[in-house]
DRENRONU-825338 format. One record per residue: residue number from 1; residue in one letter; x, y, z of N, C-alpha, C in turn. Coordinates in nm, 3 decimals. Layout:
// residues N
PT,romi,vexse,n_u,n_v,n_w,ca_u,ca_v,ca_w,c_u,c_v,c_w
PT,NUM,A,X,Y,Z,X,Y,Z,X,Y,Z;
...
This chain:
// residues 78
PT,romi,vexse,n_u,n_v,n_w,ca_u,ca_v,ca_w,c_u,c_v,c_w
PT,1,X,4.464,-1.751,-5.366,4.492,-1.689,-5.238,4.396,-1.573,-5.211;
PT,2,X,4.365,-1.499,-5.299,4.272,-1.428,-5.303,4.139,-1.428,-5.229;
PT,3,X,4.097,-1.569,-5.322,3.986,-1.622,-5.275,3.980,-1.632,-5.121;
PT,4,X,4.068,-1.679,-5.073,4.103,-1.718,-4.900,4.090,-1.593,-4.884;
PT,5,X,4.189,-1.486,-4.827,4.144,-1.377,-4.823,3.996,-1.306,-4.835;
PT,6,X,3.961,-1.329,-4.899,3.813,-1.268,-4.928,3.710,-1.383,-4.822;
PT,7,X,3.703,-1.498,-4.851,3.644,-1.549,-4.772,3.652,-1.579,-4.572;
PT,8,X,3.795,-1.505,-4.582,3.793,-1.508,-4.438,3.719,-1.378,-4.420;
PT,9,X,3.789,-1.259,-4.527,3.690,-1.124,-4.441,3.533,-1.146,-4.436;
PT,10,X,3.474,-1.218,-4.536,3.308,-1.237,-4.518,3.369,-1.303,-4.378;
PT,11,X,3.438,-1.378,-4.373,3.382,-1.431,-4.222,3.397,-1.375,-4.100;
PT,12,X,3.496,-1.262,-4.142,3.494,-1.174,-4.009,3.390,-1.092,-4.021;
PT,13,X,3.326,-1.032,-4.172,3.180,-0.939,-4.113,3.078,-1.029,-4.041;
PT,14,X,3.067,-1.124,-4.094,2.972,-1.187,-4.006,2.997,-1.210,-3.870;
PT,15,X,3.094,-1.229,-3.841,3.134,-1.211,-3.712,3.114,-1.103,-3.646;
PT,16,X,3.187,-1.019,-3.720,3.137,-0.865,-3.613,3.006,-0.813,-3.667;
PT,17,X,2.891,-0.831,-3.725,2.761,-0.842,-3.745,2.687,-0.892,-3.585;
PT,18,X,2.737,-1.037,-3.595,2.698,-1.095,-3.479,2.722,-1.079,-3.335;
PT,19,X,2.863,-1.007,-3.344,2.864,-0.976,-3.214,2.826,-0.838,-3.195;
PT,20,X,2.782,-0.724,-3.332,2.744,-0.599,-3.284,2.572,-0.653,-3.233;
PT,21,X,2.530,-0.758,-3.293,2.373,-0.775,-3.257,2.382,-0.821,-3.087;
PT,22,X,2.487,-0.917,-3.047,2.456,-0.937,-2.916,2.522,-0.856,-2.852;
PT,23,X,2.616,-0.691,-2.855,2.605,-0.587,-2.795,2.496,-0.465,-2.796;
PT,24,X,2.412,-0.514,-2.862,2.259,-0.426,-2.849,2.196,-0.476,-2.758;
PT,25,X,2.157,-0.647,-2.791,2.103,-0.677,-2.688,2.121,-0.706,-2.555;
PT,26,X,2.269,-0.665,-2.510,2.288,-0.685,-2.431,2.297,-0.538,-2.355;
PT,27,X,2.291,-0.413,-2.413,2.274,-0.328,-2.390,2.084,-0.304,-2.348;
PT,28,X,2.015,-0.372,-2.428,1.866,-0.363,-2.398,1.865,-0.456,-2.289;
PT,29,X,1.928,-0.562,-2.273,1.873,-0.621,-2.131,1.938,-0.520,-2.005;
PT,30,X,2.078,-0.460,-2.066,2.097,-0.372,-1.906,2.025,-0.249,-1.859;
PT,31,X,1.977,-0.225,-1.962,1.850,-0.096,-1.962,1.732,-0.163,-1.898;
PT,32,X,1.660,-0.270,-1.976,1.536,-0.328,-1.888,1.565,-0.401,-1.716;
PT,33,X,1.730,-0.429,-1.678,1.750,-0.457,-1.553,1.727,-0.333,-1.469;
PT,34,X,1.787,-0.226,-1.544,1.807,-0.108,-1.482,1.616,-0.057,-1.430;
PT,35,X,1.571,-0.077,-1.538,1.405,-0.063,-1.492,1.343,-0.145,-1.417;
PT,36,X,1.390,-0.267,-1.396,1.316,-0.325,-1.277,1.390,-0.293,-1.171;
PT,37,X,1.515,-0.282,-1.162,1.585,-0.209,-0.995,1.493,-0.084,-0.960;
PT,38,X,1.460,-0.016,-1.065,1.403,0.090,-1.040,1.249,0.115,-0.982;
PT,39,X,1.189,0.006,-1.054,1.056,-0.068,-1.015,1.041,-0.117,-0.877;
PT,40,X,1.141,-0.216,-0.896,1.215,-0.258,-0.727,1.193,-0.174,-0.594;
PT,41,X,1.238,-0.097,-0.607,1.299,0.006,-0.538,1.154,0.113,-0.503;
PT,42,X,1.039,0.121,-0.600,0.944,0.203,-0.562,0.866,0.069,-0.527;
PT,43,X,0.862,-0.033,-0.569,0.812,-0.156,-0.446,0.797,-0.126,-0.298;
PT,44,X,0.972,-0.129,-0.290,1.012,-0.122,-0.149,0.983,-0.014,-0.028;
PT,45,X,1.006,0.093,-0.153,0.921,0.206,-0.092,0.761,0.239,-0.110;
PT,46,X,0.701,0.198,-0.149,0.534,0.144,-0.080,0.512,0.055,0.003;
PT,47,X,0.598,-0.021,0.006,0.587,-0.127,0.122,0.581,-0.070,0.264;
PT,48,X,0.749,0.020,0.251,0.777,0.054,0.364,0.614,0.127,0.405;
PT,49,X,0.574,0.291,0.285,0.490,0.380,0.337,0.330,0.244,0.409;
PT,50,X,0.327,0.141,0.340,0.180,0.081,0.394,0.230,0.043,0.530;
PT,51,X,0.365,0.011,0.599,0.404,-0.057,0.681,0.382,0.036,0.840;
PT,52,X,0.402,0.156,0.744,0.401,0.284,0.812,0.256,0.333,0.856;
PT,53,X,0.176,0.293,0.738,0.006,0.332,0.769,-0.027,0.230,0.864;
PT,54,X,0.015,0.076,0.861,-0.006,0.005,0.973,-0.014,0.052,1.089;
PT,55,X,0.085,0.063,1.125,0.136,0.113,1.266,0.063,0.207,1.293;
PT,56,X,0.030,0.353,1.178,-0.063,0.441,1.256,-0.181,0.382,1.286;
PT,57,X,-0.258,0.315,1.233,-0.386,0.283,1.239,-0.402,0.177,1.408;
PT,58,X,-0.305,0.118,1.377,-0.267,0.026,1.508,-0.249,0.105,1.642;
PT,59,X,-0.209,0.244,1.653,-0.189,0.321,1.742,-0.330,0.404,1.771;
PT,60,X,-0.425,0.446,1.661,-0.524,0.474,1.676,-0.616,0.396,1.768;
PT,61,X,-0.614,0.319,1.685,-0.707,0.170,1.758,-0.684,0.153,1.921;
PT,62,X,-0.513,0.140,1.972,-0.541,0.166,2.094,-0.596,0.254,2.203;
PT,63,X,-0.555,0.358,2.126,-0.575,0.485,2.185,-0.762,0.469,2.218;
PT,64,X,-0.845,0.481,2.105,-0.990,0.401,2.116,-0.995,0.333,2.196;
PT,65,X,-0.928,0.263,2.201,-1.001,0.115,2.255,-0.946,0.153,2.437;
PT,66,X,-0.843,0.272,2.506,-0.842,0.305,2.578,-0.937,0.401,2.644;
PT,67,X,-0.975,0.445,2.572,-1.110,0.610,2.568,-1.220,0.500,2.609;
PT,68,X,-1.244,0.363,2.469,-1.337,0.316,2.522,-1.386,0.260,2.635;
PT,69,X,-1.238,0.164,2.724,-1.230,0.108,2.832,-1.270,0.242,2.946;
PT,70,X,-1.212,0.361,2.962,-1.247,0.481,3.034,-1.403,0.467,3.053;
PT,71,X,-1.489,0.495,2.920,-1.631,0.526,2.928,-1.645,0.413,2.975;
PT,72,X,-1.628,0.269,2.924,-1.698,0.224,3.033,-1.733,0.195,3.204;
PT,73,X,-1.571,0.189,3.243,-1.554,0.229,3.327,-1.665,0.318,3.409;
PT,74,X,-1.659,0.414,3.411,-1.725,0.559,3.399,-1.918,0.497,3.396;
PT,75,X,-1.927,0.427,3.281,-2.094,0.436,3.294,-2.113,0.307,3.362;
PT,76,X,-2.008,0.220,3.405,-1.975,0.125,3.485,-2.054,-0.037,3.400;
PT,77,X,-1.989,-0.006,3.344,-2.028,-0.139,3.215,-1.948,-0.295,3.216;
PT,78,X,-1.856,-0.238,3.316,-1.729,-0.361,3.329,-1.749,-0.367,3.476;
């Protein structure tokens, strides 16, 4: 009886062996999720800021391209 005894507790360390190894790693994958949300997230926000440089540059351009229509106008090119 002994024997039984003893061989079930090896089988419970191994058990809780195995499940302390897949609560690490499951602790390292919620840490590396946590770093790509985070990654994510400064993605999203460069996106937005280039989305933002768009638009200025796009507003420039008209503005030009209104000044330019003026001069010609003006030196009578059109």
């Amino acid at each position: 009886m002994e024997n039984v005894d003893n061989l079930l507790l090896e089988h419970l360390k191994r058990f809780q062996a195995g499940q302390d190894r897949i609560e690490r790693k499951l602790e390292e994958v919620v840490t590396r999720i946590g770093h790509l949300e985070i990654s994510l997230a400064g993605l999203r926000r460069d996106f937005g800021h280039n989305e933002e440089q768009s638009a200025s540059v796009g507003v420039r351009i008209d503005r030009i391209n209104e000044r330019l229509e003026r001069v010609e106008k003006r030196l009578e090119l059109q």
